[in-house]
C-alpha positions in Angstrom: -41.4 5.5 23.5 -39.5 6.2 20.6 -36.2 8.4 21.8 -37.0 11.2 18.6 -40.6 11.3 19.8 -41.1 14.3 22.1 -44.9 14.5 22.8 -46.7 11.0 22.5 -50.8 11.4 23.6 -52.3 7.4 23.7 -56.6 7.6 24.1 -56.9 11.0 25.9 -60.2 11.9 26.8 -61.2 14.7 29.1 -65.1 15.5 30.5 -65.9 18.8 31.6 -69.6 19.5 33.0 -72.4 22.0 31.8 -73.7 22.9 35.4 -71.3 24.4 37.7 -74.2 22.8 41.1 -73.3 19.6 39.3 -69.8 20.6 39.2 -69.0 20.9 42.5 -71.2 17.7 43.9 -68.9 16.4 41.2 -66.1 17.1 42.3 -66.6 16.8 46.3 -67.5 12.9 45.4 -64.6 12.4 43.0 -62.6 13.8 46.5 -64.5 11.5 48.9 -63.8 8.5 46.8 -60.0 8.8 46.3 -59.6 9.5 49.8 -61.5 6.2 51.0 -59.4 4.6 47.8 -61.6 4.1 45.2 -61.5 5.1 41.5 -63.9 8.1 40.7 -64.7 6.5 37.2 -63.4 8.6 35.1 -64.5 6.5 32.0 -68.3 7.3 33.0 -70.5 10.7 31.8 -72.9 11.8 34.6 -75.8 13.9 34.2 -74.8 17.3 32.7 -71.1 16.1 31.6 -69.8 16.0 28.2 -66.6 15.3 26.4 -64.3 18.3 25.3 -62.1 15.4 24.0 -62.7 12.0 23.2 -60.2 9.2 22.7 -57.2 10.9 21.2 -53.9 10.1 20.3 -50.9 10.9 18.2 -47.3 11.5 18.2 -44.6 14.5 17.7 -41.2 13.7 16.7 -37.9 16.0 17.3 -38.6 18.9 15.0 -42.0 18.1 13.5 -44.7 20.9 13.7 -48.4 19.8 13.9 -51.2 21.4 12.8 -54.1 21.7 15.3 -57.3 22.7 13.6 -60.8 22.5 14.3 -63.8 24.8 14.5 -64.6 26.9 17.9 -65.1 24.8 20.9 -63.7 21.5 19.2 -61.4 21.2 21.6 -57.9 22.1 20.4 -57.3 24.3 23.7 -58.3 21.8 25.7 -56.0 18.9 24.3 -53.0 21.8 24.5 -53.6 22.6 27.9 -53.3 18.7 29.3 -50.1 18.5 27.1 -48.6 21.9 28.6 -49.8 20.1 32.2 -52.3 22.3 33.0 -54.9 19.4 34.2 -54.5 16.0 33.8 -56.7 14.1 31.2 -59.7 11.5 32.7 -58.5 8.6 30.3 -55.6 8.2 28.2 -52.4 8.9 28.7 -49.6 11.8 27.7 -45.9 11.6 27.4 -43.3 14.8 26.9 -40.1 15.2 26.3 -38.1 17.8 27.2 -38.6 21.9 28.5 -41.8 23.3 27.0 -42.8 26.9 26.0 -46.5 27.4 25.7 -48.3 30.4 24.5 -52.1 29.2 25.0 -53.7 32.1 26.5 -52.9 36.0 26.2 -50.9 37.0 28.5 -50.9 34.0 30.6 -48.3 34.3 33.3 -48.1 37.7 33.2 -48.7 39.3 36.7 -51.0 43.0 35.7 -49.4 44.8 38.1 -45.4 43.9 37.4 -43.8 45.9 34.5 -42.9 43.8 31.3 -39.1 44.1 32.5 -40.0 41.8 35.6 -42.8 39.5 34.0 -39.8 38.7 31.5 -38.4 37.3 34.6 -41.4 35.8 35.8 -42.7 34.3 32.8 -39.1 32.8 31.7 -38.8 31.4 35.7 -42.6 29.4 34.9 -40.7 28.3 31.7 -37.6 26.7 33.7 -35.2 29.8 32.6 -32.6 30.5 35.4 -32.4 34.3 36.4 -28.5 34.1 34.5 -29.9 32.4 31.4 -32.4 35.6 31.3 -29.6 37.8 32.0 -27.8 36.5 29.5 -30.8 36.9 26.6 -32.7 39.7 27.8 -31.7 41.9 24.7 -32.7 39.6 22.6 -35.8 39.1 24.0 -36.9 42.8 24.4 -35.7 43.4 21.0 -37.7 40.8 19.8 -40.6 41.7 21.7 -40.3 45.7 20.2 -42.9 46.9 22.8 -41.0 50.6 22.7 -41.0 52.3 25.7 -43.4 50.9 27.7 -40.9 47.7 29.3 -41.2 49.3 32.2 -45.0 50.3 32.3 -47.2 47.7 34.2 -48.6 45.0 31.6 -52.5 45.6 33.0 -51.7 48.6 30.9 -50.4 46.5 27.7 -52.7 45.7 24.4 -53.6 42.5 23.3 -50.7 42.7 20.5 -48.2 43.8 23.3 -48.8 41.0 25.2 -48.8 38.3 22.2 -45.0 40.6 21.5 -43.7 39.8 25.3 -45.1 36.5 25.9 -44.2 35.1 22.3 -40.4 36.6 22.5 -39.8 34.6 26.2 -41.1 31.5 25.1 -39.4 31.5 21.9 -35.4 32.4 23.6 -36.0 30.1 26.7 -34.9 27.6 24.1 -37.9 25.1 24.6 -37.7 21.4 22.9 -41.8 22.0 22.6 -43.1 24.8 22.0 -47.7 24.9 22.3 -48.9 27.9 20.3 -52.1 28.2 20.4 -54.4 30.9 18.5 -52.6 33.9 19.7 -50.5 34.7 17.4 -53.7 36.4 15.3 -54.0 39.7 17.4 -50.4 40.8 16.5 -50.1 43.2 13.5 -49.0 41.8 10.1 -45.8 42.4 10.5 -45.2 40.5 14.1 -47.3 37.8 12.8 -44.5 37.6 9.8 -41.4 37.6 12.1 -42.8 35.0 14.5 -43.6 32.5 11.3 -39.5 33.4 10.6 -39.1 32.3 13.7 -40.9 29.3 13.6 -39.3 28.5 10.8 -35.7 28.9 12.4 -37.1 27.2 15.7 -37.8 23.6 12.8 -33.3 23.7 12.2 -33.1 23.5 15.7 -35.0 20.1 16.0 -37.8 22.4 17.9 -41.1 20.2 18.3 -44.3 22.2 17.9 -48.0 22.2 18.2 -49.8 24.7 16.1 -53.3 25.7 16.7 -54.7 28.2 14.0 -58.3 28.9 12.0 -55.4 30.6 9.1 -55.1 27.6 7.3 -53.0 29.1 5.1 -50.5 29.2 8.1 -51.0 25.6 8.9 -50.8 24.6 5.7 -47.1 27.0 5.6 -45.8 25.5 8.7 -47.1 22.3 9.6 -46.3 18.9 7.4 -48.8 17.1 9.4 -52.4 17.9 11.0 -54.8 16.7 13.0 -58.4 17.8 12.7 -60.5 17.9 15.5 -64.1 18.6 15.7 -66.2 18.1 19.0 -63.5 16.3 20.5 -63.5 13.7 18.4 -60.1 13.2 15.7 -62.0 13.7 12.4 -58.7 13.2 10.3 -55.2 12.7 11.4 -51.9 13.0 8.7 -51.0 15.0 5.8 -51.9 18.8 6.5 -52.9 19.1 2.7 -55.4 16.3 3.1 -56.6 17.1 6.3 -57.1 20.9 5.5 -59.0 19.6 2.5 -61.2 17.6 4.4 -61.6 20.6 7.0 -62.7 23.0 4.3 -65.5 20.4 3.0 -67.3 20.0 6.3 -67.3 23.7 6.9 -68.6 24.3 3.3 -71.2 21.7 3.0 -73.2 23.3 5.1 -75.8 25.5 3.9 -74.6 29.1 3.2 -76.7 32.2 4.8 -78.5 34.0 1.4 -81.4 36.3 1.7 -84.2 34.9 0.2 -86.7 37.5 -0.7 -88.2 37.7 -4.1 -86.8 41.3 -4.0 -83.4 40.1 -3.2 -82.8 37.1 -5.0 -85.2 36.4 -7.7 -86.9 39.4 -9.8 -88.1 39.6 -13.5 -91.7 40.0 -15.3 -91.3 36.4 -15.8 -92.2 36.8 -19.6 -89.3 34.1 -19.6 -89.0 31.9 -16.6 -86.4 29.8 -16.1 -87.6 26.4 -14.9 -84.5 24.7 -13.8 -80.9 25.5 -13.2 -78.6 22.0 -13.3 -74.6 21.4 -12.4 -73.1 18.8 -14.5 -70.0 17.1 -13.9 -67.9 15.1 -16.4 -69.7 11.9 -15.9 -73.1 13.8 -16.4 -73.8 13.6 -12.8 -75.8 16.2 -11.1 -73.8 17.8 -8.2 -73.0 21.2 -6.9 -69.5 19.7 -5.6 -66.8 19.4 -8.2 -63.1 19.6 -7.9 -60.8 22.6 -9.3 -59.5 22.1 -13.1 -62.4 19.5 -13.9 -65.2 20.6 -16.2 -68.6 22.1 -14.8 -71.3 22.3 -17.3 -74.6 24.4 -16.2 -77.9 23.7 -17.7 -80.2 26.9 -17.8 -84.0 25.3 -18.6 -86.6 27.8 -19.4 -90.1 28.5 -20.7 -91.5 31.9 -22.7 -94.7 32.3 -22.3 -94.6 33.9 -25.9 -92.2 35.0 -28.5 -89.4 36.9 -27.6 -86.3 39.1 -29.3 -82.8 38.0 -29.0 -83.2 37.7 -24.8 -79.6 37.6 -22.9 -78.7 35.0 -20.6 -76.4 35.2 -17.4 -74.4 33.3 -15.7 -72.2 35.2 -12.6 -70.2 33.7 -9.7 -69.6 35.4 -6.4 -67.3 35.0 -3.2 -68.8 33.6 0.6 -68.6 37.0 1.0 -70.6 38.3 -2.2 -68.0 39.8 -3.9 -68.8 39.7 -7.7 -66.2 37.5 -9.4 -67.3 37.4 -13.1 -70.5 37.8 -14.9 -70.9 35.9 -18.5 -73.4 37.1 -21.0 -74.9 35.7 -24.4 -74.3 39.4 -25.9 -70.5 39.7 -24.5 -69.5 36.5 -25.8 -70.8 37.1 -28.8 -73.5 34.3 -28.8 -77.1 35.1 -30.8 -79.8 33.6 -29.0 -82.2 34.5 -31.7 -86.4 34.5 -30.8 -87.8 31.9 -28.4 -91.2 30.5 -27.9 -91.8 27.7 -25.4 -89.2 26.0 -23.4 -86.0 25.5 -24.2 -82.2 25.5 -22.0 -79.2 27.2 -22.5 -75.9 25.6 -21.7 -72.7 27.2 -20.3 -69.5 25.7 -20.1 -66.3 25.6 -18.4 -63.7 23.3 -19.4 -61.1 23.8 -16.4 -63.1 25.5 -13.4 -59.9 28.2 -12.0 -61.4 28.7 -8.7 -59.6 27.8 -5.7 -61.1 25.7 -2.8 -64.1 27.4 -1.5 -67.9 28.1 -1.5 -69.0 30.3 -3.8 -72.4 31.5 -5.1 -73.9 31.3 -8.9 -75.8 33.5 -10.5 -78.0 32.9 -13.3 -80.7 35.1 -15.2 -82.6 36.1 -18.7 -82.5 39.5 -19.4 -84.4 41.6 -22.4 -81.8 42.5 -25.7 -81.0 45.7 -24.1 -80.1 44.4 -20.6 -82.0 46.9 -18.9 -84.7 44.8 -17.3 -84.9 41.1 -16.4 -87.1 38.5 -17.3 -86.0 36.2 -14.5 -83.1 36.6 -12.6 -81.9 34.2 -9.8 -79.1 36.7 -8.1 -76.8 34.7 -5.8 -79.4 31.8 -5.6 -76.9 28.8 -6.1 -74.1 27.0 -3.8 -71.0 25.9 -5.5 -68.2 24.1 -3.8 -65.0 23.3 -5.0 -62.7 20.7 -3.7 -59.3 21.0 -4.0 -57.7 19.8 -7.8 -54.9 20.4 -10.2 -55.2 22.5 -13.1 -53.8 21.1 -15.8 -52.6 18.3 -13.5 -50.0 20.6 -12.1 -51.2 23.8 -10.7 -52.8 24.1 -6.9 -53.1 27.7 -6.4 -53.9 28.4 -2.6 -54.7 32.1 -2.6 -56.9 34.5 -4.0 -60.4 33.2 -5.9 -59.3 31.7 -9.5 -56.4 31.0 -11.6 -55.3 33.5 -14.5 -54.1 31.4 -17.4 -50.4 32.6 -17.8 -46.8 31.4 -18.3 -43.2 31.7 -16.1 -40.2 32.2 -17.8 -36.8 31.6 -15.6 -33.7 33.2 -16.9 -30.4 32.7 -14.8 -27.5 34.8 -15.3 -29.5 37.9 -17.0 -28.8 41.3 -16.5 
């Protein structure tokens, strides 16, 4: 093994079983069977078992952080807790470097009924921490941990947050060469969250190797140059966090969004003019609902009147996951005369650059009378867009927020 690689996991798998009667038939044979000397075939499922992980493997070196995402129950906790040494895996095989810190579970080593004061000494003892190195950084810590006055209360009495603060601030000053963070870091306030990602930061100078388990991609994306993507045990994608979050953000959102889909709720109008077909085109005139951001989305609106009608407006809208209203495009405010129609016909509404930012998001389409007061046929919300991630203007990748404002930076140096 490599002398800078710290954690090195070769073909881990680990089984775990549905039924906890199975479990413990299970387990007394796996007992039996060692004792007379035999292997308890790890490699084998029985009746009830499944794999939490399957066949994984990856290395850390010196001061590397990797991202460790996955949806609930993928198992990211699992894989952490065989590297912290929690259980051993059934296959494979894990090497570590070095004294580790782990924060996998709130407030994990903490005994309820000691007072933070002593479960600093406690936790920093299960870390390898002798009782002068505490001595020595106890300020620090409790400073860093800001839990007021209650060091000396008992921690059964301690919030969520308060614990994250105390078991966060020891693992971070025992000055570990790994440090395992899993998801706990997300029920501190804003600004904890923000001093622990300083940290973090501080922690990569020191040649600090660390595993980072989040659902903020944003965070991983921040932190970590490298991810692995995990998703019922299996390795989906293993390398470049941008890449791999990418490729994260496509599973989740290529699955069908929840949308009510009442007539009342979704689809209203007289139907004096129906609209027949609503069609995503890319820029090779292929027919997708997937497009990347900064290419060209063209939408195809095909309807039929049953007879003539006055100057009608068309709609086109675009709304978050979430159903916040993002824009809403008509005929009349652009300044576009759709005149009388009889018959069928299609509208077409384009976008040159699409400025949203990788997501799902829902369209909105719809014919309305001249006045805008009452639809013909309106398709609220009916429509799954999802964008992939893309340069605009083959330079700009902006992750936050919903869409890109077309505007300029000017840099002066030296102004007053």
């Amino acid at each position: 093994m490599n002398s800078d690689v710290l954690i090195k996991v070769e073909g881990v798998s680990k089984k775990y079983c549905r039924s906890l009667k199975h479990t413990m038939v299970y387990g007394m044979t796996d007992i039996g069977r060692n004792i007379m000397g035999l292997s308890s075939r790890p490699a084998e499922l029985r009746p009830a078992e499944f794999w939490a992980v399957k066949n994984v493997s990856f290395e850390i070196k010196r001061g590397e952080t990797l991202g460790l995402i996955g949806p609930n129950g993928s198992g990211k906790t699992t894989l952490l807790k065989m590297i912290n040494g929690i259980f051993w895996p059934d296959k494979g095989k894990i090497t570590v470097k070095g004294r580790v810190g782990a924060l996998i579970a709130v407030g994990a080593g903490f005994h309820p009924l000691l007072s933070g004061r002593e479960n600093i000494y406690v936790n920093a003892a299960i870390l390898g921490m002798t009782k002068k190195e505490v001595d020595k950084k106890f300020d620090a810590i409790v400073d860093f941990a800001d839990i007021g006055n209650f060091l000396d209360v008992a921690v059964k009495n301690y919030s969520s947050g308060m614990f994250v603060r105390l078991g966060f601030a020891v693992a971070v000053h025992c000055e570990p060469d790994v440090l395992l963070i899993d998801e706990v870091l997300a029920v501190g306030d804003i600004q904890f969250q923000s001093k622990c990602m300083s940290k973090m930061r501080e922690m990569d100078k020191q040649g600090v190797t660390k595993i980072f388990i989040s659902h903020n991609l944003n965070s991983v994306q921040l932190l970590c140059k490298n991810t692995l993507y995990i998703s019922q045990g299996v390795v989906q994608q293993y390398g470049d966090t941008q890449s791999v979050i990418n490729e994260c953000k496509k599973d989740a959102l290529s699955e069908k969004g929840s949308v009510d889909v009442s007539d009342e709720g979704v689809r209203h109008g007289t139907k004096e003019i129906e609209i027949t077909k609503v069609e995503f085109i890319d820029r090779n005139n292929n027919v997708t609902n997937i497009f990347k951001r900064g290419e060209s989305l063209e939408i195809k609106i095909k309807f039929f009147a049953k007879n003539t009608v006055e100057n009608p407006e068309f709609v086109v809208g675009f709304a978050s996951e979430h159903s916040i209203r993002l824009s809403s495009a008509t005929t009349r405010d652009h300044g576009i005369p759709v005149g009388d129609i009889n018959g069928h016909g299609e509208v077409t509404y384009v976008i040159e650059s699409l400025p949203l930012t990788v997501g799902k998001y829902f369209v909105t389409v719809g014919c309305w009378d001249a006045t805008g007061h009452f639809a013909y046929d309106h398709h609220r919300q009916m429509y799954d867009l999802v964008i992939e991630d893309g340069a605009i203007d083959n330079r700009i990748r902006e992750r936050f927020g919903f869409f890109y404002i077309p505007s300029k930076w000017n840099i002066k140096k030296g102004a007053n």
